[in-house]
mmCIF file of the N, C-alpha and C atoms, coordinates in Angstrom:
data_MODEL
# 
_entry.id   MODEL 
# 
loop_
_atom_site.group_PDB 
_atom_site.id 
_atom_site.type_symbol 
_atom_site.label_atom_id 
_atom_site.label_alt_id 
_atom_site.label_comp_id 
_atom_site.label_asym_id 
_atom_site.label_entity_id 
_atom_site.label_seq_id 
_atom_site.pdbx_PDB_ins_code 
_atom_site.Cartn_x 
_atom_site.Cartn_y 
_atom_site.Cartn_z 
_atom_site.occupancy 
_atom_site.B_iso_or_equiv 
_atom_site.pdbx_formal_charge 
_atom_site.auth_seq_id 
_atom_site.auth_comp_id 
_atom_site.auth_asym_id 
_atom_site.auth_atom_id 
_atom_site.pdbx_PDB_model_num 
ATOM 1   N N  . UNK A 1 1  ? 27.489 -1.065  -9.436  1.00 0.00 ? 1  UNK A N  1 
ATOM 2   C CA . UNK A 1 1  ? 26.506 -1.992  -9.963  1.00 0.00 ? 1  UNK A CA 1 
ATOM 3   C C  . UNK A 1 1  ? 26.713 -3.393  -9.378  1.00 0.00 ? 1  UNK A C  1 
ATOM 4   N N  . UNK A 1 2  ? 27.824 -3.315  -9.520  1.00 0.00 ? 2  UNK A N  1 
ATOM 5   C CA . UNK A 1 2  ? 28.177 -5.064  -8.924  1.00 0.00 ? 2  UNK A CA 1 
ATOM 6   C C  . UNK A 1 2  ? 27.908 -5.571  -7.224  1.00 0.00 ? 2  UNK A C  1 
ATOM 7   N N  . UNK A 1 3  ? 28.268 -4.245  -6.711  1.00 0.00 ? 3  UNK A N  1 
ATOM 8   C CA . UNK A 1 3  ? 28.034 -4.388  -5.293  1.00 0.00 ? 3  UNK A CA 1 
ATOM 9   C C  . UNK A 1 3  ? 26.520 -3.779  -4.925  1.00 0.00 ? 3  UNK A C  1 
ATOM 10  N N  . UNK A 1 4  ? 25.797 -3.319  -5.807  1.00 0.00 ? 4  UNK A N  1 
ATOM 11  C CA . UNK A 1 4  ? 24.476 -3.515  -5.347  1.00 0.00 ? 4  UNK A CA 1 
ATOM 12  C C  . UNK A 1 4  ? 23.814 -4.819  -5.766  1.00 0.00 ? 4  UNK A C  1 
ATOM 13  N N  . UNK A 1 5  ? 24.546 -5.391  -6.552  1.00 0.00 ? 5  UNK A N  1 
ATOM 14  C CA . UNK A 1 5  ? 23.960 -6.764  -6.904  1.00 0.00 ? 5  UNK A CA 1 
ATOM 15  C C  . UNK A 1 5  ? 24.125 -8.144  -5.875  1.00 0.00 ? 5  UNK A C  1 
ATOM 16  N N  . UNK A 1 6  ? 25.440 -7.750  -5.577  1.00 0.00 ? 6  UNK A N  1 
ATOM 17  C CA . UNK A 1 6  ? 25.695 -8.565  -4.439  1.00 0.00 ? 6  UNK A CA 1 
ATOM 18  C C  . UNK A 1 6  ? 25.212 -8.261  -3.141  1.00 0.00 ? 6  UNK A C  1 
ATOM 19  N N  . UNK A 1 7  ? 24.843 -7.319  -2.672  1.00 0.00 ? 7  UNK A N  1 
ATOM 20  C CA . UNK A 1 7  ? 23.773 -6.558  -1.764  1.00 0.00 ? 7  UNK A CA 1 
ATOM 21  C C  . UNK A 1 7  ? 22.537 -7.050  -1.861  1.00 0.00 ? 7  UNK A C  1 
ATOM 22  N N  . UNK A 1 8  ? 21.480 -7.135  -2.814  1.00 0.00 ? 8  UNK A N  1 
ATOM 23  C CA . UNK A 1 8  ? 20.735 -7.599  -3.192  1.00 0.00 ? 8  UNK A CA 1 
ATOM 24  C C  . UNK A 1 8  ? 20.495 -8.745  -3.424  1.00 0.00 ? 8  UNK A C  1 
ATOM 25  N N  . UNK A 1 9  ? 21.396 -9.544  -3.739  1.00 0.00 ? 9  UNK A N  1 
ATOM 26  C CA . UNK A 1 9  ? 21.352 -11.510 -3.639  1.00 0.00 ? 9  UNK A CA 1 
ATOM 27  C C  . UNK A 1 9  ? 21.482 -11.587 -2.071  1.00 0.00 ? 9  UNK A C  1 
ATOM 28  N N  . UNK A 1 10 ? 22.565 -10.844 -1.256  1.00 0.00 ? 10 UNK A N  1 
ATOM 29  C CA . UNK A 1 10 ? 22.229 -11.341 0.050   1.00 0.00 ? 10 UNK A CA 1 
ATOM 30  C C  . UNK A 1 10 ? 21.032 -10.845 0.856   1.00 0.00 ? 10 UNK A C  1 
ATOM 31  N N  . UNK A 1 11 ? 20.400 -9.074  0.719   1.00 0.00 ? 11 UNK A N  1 
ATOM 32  C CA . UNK A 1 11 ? 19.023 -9.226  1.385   1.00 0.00 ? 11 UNK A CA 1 
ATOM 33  C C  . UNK A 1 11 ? 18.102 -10.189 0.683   1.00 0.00 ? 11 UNK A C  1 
ATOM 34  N N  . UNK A 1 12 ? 18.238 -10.150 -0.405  1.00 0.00 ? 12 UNK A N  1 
ATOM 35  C CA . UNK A 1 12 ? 17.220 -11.022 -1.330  1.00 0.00 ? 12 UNK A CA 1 
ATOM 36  C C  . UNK A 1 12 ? 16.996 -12.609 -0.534  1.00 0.00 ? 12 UNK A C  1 
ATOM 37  N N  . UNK A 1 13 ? 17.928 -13.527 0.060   1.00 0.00 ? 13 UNK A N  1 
ATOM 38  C CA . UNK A 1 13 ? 17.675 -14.689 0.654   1.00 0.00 ? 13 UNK A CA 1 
ATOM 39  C C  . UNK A 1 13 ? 17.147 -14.264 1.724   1.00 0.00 ? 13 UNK A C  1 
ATOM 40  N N  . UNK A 1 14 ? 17.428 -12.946 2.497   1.00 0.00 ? 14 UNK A N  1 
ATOM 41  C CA . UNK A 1 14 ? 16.540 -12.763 3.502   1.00 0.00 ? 14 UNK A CA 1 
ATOM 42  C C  . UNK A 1 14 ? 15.755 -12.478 3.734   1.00 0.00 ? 14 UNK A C  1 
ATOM 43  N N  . UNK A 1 15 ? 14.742 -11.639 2.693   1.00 0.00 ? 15 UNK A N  1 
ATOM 44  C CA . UNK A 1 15 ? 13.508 -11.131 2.620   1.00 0.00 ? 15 UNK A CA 1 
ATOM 45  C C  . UNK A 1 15 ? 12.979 -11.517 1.530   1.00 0.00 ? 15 UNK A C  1 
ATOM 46  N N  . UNK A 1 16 ? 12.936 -12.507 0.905   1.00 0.00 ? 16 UNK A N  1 
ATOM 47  C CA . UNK A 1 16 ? 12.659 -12.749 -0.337  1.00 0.00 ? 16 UNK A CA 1 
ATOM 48  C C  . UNK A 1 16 ? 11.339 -12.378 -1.098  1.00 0.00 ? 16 UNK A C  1 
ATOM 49  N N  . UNK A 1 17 ? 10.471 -13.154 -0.061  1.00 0.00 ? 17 UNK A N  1 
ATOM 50  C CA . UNK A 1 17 ? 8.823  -12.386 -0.390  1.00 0.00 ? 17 UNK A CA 1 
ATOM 51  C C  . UNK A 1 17 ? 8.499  -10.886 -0.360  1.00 0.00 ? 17 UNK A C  1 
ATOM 52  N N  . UNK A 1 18 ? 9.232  -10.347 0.856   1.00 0.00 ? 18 UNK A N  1 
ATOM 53  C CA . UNK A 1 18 ? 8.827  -8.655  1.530   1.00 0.00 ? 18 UNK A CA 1 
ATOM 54  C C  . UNK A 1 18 ? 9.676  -7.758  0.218   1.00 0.00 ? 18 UNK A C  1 
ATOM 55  N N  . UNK A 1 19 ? 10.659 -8.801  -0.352  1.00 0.00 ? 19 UNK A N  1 
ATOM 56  C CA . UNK A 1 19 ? 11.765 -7.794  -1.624  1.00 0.00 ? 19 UNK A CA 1 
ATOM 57  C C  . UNK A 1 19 ? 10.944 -7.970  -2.439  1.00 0.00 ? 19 UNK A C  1 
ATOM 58  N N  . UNK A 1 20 ? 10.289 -8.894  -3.004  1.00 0.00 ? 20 UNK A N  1 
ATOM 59  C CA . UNK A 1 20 ? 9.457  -8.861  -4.577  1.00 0.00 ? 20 UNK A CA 1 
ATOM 60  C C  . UNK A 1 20 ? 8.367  -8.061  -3.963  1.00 0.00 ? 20 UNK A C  1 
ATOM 61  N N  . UNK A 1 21 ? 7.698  -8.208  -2.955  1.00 0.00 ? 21 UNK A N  1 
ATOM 62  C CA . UNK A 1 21 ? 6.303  -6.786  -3.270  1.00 0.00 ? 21 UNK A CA 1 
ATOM 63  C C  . UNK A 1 21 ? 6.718  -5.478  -3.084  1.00 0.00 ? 21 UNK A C  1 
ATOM 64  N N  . UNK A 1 22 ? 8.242  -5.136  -2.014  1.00 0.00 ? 22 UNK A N  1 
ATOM 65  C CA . UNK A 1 22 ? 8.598  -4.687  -1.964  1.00 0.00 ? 22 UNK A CA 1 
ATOM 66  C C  . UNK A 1 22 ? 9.371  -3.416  -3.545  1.00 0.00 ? 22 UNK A C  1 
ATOM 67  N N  . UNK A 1 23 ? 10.340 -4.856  -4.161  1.00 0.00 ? 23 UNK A N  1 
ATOM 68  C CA . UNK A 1 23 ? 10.350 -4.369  -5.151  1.00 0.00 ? 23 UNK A CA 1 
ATOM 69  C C  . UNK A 1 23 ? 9.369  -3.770  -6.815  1.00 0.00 ? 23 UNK A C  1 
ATOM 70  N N  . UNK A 1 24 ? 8.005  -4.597  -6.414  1.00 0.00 ? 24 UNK A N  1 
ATOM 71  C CA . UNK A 1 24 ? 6.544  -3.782  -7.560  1.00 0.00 ? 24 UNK A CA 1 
ATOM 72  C C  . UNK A 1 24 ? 6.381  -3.030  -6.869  1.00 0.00 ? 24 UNK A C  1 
ATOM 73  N N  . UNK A 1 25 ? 6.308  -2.815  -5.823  1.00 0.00 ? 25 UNK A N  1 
ATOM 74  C CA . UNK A 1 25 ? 5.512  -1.235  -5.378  1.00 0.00 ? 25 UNK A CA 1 
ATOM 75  C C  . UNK A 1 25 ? 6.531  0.152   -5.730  1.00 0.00 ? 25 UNK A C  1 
ATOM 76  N N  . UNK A 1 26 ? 8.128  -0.130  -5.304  1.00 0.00 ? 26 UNK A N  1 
ATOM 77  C CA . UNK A 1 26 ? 8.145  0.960   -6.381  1.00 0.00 ? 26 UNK A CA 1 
ATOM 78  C C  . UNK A 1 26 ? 8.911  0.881   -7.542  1.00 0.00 ? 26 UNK A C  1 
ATOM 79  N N  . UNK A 1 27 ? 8.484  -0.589  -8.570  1.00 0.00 ? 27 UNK A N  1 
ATOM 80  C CA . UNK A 1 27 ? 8.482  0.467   -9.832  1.00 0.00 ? 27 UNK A CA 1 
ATOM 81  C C  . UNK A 1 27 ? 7.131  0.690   -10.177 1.00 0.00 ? 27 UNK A C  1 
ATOM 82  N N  . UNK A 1 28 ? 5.995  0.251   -9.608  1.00 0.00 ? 28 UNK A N  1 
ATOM 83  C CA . UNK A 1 28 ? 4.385  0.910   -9.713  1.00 0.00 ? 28 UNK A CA 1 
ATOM 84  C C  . UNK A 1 28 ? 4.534  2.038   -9.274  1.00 0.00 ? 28 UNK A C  1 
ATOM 85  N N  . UNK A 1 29 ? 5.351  2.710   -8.351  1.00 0.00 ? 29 UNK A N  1 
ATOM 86  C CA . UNK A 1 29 ? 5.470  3.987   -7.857  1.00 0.00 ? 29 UNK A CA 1 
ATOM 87  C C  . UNK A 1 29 ? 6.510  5.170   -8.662  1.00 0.00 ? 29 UNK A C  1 
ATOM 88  N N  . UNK A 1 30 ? 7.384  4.687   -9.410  1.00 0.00 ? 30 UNK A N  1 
ATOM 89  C CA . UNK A 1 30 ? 8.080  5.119   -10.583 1.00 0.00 ? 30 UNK A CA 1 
ATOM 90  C C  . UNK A 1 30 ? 7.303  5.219   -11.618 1.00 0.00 ? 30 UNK A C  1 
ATOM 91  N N  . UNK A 1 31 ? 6.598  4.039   -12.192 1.00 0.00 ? 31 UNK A N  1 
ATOM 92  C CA . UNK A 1 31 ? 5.851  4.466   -13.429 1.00 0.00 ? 31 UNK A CA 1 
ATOM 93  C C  . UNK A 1 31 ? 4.521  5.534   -12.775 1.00 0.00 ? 31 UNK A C  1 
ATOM 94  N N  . UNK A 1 32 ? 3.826  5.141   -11.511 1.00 0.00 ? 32 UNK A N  1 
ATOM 95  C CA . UNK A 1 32 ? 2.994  6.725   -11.506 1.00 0.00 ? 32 UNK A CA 1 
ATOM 96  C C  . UNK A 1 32 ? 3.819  7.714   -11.859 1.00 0.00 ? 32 UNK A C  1 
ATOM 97  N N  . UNK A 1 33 ? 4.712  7.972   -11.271 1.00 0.00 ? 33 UNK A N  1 
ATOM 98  C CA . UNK A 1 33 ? 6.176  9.424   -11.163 1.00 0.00 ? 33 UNK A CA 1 
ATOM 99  C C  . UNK A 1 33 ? 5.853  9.723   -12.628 1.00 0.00 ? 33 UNK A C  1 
ATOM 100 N N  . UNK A 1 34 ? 6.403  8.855   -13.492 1.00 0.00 ? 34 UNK A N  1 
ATOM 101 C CA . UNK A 1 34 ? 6.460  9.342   -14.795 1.00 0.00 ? 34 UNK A CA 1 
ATOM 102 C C  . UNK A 1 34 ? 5.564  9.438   -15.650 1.00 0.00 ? 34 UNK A C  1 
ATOM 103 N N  . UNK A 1 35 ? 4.184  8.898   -15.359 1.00 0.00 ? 35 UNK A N  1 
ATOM 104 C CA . UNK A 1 35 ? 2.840  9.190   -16.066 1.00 0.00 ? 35 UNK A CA 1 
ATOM 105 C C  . UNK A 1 35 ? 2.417  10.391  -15.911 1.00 0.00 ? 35 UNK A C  1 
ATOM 106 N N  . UNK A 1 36 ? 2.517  10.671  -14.494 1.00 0.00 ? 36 UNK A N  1 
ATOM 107 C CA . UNK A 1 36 ? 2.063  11.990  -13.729 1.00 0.00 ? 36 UNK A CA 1 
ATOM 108 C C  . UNK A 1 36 ? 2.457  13.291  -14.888 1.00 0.00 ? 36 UNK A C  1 
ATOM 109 N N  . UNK A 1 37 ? 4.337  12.959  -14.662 1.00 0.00 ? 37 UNK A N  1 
ATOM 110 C CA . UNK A 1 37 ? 4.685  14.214  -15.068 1.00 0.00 ? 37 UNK A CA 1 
ATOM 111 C C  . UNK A 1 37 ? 4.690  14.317  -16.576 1.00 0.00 ? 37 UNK A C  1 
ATOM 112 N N  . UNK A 1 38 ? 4.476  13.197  -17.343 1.00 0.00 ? 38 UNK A N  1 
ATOM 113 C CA . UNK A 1 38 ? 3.920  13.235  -18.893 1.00 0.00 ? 38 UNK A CA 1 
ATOM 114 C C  . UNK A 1 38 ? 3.031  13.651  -18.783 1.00 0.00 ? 38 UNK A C  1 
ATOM 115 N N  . UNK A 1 39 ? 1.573  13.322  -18.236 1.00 0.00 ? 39 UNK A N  1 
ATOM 116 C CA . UNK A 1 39 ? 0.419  14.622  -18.311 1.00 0.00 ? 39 UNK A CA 1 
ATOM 117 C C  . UNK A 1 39 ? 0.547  15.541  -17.922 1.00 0.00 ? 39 UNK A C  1 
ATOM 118 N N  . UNK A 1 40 ? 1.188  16.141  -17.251 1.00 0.00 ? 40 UNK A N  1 
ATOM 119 C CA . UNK A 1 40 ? 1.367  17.603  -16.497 1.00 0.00 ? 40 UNK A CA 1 
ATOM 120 C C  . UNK A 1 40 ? 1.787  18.474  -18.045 1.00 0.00 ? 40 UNK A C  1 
ATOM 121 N N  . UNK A 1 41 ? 3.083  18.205  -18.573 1.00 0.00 ? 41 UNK A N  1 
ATOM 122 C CA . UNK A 1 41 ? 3.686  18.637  -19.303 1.00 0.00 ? 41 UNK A CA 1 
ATOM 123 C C  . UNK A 1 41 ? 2.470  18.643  -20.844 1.00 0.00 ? 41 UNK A C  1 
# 
């Protein structure tokens, strides 16, 4: 946990903009995942 955090503060200064849309698209792509398979079921 700690070393993905520190992983993440350093790409994070480097991509800062491309990491935040980066990072909504997939948890928009996680919550489809799990809507999906709640209606399926």
């Amino acid at each position: 946990c700690v070393g993905g955090v520190m992983i993440g503060r350093k790409a994070g200064t480097k991509l800062s903009g491309k990491a935040s849309i980066l990072g909504g698209v997939i948890l928009i792509l996680i919550g489809i995942e799990i809507f999906v398979s709640n209606m399926i079921r």
